[in-house]
Biopython code that builds the backbone (N, CA, C, O; Angstrom):
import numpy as np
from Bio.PDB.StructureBuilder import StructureBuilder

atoms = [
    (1, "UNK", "N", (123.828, -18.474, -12.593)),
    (1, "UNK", "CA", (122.627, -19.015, -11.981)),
    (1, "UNK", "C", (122.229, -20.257, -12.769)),
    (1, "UNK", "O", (122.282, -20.160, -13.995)),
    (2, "UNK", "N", (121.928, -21.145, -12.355)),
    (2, "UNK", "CA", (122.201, -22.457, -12.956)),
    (2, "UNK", "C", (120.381, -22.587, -13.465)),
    (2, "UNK", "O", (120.315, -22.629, -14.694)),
    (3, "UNK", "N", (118.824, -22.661, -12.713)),
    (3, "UNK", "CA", (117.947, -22.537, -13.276)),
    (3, "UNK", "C", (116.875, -21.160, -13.083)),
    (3, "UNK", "O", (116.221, -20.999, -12.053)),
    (4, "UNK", "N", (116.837, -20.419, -14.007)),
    (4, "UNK", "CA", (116.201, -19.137, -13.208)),
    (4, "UNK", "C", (114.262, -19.516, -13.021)),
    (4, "UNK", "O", (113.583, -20.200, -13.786)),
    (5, "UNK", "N", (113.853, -18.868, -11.888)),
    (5, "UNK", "CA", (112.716, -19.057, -12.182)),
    (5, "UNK", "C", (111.853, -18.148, -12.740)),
    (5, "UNK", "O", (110.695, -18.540, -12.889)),
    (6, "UNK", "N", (112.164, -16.861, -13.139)),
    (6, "UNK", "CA", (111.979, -15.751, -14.120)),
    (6, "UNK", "C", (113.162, -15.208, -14.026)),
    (6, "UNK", "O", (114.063, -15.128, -13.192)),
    (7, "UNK", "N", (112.858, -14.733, -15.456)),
    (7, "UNK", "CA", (113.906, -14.089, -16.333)),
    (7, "UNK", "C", (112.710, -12.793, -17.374)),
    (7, "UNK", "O", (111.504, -12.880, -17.603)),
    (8, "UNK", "N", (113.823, -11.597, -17.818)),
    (8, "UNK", "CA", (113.434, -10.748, -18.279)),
    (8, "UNK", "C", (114.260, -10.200, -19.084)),
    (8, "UNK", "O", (115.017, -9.406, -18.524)),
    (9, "UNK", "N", (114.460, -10.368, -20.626)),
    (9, "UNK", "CA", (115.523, -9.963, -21.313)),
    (9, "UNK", "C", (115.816, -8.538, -21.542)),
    (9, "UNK", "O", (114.821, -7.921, -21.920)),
    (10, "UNK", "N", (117.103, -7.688, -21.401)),
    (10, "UNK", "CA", (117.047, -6.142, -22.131)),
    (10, "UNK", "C", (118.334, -6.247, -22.446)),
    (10, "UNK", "O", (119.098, -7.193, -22.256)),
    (11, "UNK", "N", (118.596, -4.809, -23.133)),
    (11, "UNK", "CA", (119.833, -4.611, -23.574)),
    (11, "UNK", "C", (119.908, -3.363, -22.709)),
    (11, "UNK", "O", (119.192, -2.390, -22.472)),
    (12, "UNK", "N", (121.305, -3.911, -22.284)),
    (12, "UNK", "CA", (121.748, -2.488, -21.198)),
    (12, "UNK", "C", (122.940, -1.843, -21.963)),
    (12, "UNK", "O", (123.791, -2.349, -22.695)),
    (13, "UNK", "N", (122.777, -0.872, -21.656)),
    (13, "UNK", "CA", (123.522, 0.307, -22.189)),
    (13, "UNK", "C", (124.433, 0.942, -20.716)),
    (13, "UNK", "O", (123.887, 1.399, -19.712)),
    (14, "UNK", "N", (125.791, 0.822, -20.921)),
    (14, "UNK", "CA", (126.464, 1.362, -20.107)),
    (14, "UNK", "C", (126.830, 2.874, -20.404)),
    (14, "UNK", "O", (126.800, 3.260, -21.573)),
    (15, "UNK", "N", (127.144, 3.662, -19.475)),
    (15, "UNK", "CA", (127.194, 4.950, -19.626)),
    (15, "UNK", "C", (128.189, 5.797, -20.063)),
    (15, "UNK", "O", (128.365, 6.982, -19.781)),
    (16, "UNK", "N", (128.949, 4.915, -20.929)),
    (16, "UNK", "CA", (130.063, 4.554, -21.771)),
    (16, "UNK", "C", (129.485, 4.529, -23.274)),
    (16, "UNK", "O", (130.195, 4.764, -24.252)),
    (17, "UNK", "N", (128.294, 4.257, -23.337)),
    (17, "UNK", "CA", (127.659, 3.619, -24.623)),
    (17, "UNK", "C", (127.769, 2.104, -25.180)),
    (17, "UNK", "O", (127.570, 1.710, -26.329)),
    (18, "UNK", "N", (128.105, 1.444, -24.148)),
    (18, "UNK", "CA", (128.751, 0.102, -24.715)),
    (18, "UNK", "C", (127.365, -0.752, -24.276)),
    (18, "UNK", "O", (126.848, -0.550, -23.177)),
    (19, "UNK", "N", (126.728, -1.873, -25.380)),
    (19, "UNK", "CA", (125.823, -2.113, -25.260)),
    (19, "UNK", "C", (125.750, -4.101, -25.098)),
    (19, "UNK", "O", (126.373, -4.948, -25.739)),
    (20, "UNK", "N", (124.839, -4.247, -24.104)),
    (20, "UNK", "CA", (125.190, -5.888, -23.874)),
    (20, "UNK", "C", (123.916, -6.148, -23.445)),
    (20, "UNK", "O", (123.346, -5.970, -22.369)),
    (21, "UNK", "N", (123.446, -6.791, -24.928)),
    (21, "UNK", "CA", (121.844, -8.040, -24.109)),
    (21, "UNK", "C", (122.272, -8.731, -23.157)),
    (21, "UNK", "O", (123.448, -9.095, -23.115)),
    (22, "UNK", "N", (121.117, -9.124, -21.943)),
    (22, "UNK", "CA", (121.682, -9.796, -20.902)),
    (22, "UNK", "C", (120.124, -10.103, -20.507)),
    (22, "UNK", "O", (119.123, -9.911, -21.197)),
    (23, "UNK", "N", (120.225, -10.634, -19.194)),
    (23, "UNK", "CA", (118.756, -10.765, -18.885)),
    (23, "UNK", "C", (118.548, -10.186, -17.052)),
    (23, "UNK", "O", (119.482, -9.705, -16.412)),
    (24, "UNK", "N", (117.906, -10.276, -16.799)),
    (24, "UNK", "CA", (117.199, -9.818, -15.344)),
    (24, "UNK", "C", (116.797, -10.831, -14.714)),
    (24, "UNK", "O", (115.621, -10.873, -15.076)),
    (25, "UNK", "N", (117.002, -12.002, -13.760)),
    (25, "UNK", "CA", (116.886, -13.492, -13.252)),
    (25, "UNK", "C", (116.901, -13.578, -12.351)),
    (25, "UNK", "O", (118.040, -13.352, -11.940)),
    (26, "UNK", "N", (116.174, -13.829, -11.523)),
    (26, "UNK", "CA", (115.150, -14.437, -10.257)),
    (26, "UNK", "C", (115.468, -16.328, -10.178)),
    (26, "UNK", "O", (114.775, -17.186, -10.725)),
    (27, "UNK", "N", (116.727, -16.557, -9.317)),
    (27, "UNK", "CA", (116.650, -18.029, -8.983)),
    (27, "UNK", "C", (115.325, -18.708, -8.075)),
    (27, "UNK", "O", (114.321, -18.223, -7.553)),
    (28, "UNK", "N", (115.812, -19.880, -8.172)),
    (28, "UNK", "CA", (114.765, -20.821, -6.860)),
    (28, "UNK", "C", (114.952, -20.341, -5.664)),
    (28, "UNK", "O", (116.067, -20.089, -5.209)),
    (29, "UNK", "N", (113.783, -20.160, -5.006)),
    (29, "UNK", "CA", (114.054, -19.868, -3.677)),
    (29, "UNK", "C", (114.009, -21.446, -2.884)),
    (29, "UNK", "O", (113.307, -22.450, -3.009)),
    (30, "UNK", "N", (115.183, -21.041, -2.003)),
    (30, "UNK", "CA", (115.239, -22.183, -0.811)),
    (30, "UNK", "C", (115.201, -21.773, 0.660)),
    (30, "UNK", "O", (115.312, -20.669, 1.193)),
    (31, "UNK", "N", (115.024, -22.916, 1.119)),
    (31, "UNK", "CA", (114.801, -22.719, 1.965)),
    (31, "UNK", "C", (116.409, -22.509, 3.043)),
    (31, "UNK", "O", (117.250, -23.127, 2.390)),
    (32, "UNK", "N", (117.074, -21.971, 4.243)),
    (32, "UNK", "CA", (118.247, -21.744, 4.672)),
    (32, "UNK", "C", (117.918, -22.902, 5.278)),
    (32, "UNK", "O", (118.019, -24.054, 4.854)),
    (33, "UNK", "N", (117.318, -22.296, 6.813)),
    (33, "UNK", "CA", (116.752, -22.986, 8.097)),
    (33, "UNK", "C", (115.392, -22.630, 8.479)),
    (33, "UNK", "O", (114.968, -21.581, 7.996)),
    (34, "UNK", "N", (114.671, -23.251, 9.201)),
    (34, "UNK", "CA", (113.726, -23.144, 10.029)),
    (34, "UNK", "C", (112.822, -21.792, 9.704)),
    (34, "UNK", "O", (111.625, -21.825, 9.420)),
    (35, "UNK", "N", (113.705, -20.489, 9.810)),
    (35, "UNK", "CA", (113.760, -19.202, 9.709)),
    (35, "UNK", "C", (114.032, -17.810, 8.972)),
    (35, "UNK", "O", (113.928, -16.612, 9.237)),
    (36, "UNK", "N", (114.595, -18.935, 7.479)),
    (36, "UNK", "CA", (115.424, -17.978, 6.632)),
    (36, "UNK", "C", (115.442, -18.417, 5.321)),
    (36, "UNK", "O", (116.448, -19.112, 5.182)),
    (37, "UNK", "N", (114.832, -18.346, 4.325)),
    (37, "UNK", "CA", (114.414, -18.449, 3.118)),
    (37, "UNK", "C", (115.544, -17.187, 2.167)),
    (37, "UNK", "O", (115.496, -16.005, 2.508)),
    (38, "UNK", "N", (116.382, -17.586, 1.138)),
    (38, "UNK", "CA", (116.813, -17.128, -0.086)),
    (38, "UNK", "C", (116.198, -17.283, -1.666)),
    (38, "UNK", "O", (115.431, -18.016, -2.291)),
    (39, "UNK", "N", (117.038, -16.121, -1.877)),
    (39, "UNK", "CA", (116.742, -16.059, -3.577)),
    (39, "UNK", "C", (117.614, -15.238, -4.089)),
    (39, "UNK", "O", (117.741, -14.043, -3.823)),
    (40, "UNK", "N", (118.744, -16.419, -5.464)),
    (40, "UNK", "CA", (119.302, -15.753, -5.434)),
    (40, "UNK", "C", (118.893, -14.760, -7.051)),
    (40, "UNK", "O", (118.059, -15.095, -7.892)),
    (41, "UNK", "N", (119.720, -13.600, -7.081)),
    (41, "UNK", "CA", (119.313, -12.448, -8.247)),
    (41, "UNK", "C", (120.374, -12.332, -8.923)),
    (41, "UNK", "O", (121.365, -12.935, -8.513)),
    (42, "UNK", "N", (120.473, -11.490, -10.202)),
    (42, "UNK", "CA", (121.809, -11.981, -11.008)),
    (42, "UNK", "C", (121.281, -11.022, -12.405)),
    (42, "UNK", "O", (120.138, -11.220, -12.817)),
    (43, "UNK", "N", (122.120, -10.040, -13.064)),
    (43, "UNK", "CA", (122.179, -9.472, -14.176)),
    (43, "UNK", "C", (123.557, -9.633, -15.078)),
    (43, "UNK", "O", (124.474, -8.867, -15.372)),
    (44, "UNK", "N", (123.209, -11.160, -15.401)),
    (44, "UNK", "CA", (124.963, -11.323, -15.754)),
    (44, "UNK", "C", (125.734, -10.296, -16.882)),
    (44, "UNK", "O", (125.187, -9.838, -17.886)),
    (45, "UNK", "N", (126.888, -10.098, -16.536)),
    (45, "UNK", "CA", (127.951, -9.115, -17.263)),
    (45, "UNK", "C", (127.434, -7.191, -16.656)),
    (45, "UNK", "O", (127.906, -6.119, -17.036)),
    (46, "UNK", "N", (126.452, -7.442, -15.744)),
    (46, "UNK", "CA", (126.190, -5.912, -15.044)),
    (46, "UNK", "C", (126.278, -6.402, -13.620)),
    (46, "UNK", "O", (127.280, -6.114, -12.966)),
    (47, "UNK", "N", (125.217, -7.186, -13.039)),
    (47, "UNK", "CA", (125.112, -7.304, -11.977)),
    (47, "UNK", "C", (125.632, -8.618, -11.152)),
    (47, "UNK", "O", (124.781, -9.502, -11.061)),
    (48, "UNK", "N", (127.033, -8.917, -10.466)),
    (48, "UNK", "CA", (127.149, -10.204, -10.064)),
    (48, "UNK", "C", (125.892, -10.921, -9.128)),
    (48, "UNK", "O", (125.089, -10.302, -8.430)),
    (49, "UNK", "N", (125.944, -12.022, -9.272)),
    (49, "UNK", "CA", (124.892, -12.653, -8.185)),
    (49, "UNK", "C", (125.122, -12.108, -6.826)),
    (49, "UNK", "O", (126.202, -11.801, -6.321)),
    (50, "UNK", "N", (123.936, -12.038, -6.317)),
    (50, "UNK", "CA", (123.425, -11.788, -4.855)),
    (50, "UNK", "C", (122.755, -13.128, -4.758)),
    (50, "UNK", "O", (122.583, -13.976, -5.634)),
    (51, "UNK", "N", (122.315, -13.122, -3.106)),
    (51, "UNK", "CA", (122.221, -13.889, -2.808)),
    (51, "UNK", "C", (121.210, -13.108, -1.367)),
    (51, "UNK", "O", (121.682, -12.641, -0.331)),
    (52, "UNK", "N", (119.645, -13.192, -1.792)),
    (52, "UNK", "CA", (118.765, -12.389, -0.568)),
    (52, "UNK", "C", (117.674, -12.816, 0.153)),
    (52, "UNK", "O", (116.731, -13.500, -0.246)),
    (53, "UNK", "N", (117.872, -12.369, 1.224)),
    (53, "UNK", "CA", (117.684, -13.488, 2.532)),
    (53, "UNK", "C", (116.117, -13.017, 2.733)),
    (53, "UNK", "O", (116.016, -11.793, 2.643)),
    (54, "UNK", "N", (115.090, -13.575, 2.940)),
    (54, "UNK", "CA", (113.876, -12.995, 3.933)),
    (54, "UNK", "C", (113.678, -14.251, 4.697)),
    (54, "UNK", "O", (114.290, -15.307, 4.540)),
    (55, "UNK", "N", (112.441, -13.902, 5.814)),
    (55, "UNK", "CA", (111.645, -14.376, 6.821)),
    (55, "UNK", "C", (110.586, -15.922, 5.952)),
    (55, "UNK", "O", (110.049, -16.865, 6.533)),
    (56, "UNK", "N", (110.609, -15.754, 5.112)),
    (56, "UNK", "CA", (109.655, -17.071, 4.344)),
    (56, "UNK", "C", (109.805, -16.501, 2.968)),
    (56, "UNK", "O", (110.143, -15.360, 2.654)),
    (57, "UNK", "N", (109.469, -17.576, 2.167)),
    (57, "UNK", "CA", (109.519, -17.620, 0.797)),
    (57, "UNK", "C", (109.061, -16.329, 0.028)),
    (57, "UNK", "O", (109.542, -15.924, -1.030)),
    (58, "UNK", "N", (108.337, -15.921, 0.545)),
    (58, "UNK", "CA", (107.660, -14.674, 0.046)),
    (58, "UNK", "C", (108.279, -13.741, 0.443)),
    (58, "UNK", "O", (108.815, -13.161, -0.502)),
    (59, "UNK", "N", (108.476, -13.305, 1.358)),
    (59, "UNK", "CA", (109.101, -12.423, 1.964)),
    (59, "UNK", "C", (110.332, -11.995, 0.979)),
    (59, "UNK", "O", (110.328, -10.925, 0.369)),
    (60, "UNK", "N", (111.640, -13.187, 0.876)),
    (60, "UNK", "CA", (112.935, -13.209, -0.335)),
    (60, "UNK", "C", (112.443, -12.968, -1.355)),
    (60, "UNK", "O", (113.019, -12.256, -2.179)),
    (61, "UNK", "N", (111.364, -13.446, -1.547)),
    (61, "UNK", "CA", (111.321, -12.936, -3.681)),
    (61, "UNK", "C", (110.740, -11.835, -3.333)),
    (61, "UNK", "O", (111.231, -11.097, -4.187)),
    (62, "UNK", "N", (110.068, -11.176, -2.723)),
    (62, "UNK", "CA", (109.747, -9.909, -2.471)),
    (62, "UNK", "C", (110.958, -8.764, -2.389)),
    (62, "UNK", "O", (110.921, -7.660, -2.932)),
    (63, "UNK", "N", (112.156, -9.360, -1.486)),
    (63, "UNK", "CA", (112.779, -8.072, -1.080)),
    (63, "UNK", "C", (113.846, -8.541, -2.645)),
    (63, "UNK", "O", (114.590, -7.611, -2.955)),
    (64, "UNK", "N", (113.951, -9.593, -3.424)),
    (64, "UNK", "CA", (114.688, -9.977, -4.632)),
    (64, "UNK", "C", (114.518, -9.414, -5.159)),
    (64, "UNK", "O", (115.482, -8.779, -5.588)),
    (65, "UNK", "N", (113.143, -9.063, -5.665)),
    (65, "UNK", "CA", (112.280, -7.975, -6.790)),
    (65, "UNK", "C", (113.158, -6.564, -6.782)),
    (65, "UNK", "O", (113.910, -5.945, -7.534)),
    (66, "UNK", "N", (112.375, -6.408, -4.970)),
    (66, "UNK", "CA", (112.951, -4.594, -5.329)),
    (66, "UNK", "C", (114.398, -4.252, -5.235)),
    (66, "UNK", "O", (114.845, -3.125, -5.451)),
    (67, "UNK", "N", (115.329, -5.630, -4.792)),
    (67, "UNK", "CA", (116.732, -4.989, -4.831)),
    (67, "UNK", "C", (116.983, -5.117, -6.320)),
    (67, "UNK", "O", (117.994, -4.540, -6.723)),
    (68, "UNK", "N", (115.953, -6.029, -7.575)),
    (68, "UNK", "CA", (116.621, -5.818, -8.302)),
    (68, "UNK", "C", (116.365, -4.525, -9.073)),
    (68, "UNK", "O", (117.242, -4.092, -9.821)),
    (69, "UNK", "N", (114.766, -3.652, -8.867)),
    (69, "UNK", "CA", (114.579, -2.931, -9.262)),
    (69, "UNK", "C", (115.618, -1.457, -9.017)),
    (69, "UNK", "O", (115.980, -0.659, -9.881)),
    (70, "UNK", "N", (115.937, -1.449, -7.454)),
    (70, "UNK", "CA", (116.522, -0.258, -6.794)),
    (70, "UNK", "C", (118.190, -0.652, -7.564)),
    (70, "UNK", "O", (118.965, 0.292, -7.416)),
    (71, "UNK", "N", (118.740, -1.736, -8.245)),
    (71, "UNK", "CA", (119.869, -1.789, -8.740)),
    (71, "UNK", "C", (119.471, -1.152, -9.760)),
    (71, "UNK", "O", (119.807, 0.017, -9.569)),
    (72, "UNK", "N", (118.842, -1.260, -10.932)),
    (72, "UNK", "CA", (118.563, -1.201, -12.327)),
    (72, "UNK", "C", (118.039, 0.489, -12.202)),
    (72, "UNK", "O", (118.057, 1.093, -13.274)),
    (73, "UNK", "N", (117.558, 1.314, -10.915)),
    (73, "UNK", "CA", (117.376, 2.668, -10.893)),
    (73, "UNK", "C", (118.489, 3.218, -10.728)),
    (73, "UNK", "O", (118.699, 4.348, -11.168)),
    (74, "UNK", "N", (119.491, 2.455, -10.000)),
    (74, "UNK", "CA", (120.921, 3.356, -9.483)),
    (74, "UNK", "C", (121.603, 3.794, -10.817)),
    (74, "UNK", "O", (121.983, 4.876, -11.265)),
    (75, "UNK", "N", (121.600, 2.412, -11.296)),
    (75, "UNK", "CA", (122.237, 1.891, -12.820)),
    (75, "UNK", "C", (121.813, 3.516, -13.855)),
    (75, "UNK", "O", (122.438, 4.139, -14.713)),
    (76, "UNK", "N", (120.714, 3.662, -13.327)),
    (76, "UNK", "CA", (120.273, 4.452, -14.651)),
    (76, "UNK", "C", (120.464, 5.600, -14.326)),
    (76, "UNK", "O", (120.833, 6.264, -15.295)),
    (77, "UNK", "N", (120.388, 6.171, -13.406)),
    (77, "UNK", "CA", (120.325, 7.466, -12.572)),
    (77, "UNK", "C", (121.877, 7.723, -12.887)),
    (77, "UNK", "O", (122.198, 8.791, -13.408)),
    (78, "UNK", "N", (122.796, 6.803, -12.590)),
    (78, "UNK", "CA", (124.201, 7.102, -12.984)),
    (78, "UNK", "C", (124.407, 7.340, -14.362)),
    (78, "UNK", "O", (125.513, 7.692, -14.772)),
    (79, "UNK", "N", (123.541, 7.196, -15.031)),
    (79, "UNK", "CA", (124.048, 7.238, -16.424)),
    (79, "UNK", "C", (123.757, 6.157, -17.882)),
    (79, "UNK", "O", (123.958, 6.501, -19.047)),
    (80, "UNK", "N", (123.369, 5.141, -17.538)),
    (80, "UNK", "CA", (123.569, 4.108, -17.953)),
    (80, "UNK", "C", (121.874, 4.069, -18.586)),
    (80, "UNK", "O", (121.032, 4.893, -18.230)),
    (81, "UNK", "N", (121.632, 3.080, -19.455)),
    (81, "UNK", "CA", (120.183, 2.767, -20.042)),
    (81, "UNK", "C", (119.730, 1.609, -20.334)),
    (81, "UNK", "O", (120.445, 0.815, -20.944)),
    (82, "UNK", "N", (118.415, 1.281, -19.943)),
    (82, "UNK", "CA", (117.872, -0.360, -20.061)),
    (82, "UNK", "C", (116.657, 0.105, -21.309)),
    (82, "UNK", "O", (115.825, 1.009, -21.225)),
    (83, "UNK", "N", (116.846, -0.650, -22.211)),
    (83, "UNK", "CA", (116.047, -0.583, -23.204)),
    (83, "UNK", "C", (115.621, -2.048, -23.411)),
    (83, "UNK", "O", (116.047, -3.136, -23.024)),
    (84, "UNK", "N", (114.431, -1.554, -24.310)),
    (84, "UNK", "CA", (113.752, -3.100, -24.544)),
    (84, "UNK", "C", (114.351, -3.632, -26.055)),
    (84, "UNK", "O", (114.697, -2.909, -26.989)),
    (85, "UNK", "N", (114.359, -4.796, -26.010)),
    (85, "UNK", "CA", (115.106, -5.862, -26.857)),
    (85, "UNK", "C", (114.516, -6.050, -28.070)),
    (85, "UNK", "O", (115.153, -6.525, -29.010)),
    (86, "UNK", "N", (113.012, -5.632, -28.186)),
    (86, "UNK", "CA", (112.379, -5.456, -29.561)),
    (86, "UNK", "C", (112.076, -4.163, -30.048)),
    (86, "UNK", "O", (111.775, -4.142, -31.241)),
    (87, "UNK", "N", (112.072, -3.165, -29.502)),
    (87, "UNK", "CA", (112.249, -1.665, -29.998)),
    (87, "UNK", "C", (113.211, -1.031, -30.099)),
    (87, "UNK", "O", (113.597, -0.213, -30.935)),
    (88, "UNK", "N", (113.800, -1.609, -28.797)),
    (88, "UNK", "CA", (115.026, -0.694, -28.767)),
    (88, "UNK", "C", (114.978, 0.646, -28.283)),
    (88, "UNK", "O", (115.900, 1.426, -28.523)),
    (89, "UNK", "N", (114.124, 0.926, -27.718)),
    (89, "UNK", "CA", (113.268, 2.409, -26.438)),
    (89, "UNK", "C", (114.020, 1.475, -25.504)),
    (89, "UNK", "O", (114.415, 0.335, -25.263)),
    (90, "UNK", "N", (113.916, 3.204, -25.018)),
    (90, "UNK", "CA", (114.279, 2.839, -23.094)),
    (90, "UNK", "C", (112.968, 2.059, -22.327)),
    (90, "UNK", "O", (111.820, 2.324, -22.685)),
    (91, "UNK", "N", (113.167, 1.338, -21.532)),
    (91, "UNK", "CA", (112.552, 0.439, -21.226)),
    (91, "UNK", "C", (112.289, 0.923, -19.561)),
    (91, "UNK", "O", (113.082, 0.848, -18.623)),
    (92, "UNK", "N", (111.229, 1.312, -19.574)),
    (92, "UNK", "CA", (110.480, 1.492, -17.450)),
    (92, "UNK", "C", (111.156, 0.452, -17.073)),
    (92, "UNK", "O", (111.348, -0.604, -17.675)),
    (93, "UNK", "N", (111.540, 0.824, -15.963)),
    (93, "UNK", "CA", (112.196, -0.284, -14.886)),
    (93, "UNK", "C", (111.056, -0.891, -14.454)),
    (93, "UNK", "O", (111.145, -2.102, -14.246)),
    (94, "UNK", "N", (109.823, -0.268, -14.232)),
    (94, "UNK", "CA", (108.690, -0.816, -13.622)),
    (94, "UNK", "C", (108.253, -2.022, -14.759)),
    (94, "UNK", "O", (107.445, -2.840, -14.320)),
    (95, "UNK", "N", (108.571, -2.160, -15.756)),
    (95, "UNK", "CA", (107.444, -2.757, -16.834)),
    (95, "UNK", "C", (108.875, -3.810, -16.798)),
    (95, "UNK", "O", (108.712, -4.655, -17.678)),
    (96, "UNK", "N", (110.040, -4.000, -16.164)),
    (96, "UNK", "CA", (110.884, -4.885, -15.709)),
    (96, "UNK", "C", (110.863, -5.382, -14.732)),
    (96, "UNK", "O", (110.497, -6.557, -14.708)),
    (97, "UNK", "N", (111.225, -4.751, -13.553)),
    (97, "UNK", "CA", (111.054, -5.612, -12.570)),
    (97, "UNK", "C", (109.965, -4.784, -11.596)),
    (97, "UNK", "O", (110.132, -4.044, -10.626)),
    (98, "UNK", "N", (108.947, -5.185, -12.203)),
    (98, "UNK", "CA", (107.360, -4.840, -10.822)),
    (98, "UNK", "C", (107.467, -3.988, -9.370)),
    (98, "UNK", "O", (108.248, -4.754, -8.806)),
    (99, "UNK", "N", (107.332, -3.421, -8.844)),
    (99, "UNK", "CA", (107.329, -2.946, -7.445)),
    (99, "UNK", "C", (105.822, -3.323, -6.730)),
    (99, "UNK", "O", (104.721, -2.879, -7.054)),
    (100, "UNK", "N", (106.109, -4.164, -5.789)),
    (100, "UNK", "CA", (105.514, -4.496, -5.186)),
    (100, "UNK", "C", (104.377, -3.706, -4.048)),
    (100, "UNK", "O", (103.660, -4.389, -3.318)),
]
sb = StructureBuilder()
sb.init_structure("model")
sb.init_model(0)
sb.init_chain("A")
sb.init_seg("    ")
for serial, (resi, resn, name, xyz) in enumerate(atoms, 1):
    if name == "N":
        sb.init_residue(resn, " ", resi, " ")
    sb.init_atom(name, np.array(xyz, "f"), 0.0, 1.0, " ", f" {name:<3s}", serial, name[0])
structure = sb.get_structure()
């Protein structure tokens, strides 16, 4: 992702135990057409970029948010752990990426 417009740093823990700071990143939203506004999302070295579509600007960073939240629950539910980068506790997905 070339400029994010938020970002949220953690260290993820794979369910392996193998551990990789990374961040949580929210690109620019643009505009498609007329009708179709993106944003793209990205957890590099966990999550490849997406790329998510809504009805207006709001709408995409809205449905951006919770796909990135509903990734980072799957993530964990399988096994895996998001901790915070200055404690080092497991880290709420909520106190990461917000639910709207």
């Amino acid at each position: 992702m070339d400029v994010p417009i938020a970002k949220s740093e953690i260290i993820f823990r794979s369910n392996d135990g193998e551990e990789l700071t990374t961040v949580v990143q929210v690109g620019q939203l643009r505009q498609q057409d007329e009708q179709r506004w993106a944003c793209d999302v990205e957890i590099p070295g966990v999550e490849r970029k997406r790329t998510i579509h809504g009805d207006d600007s709001l709408h995409a960073l809205i449905l951006a948010m919770g796909f990135l939240a509903d990734r980072l629950e799957y993530l964990v539910a399988a096994g895996a752990s998001v901790l915070s980068p200055d404690t080092r506790e497991p880290a709420p997905i909520s106190k990461i990426v917000p639910r709207l």
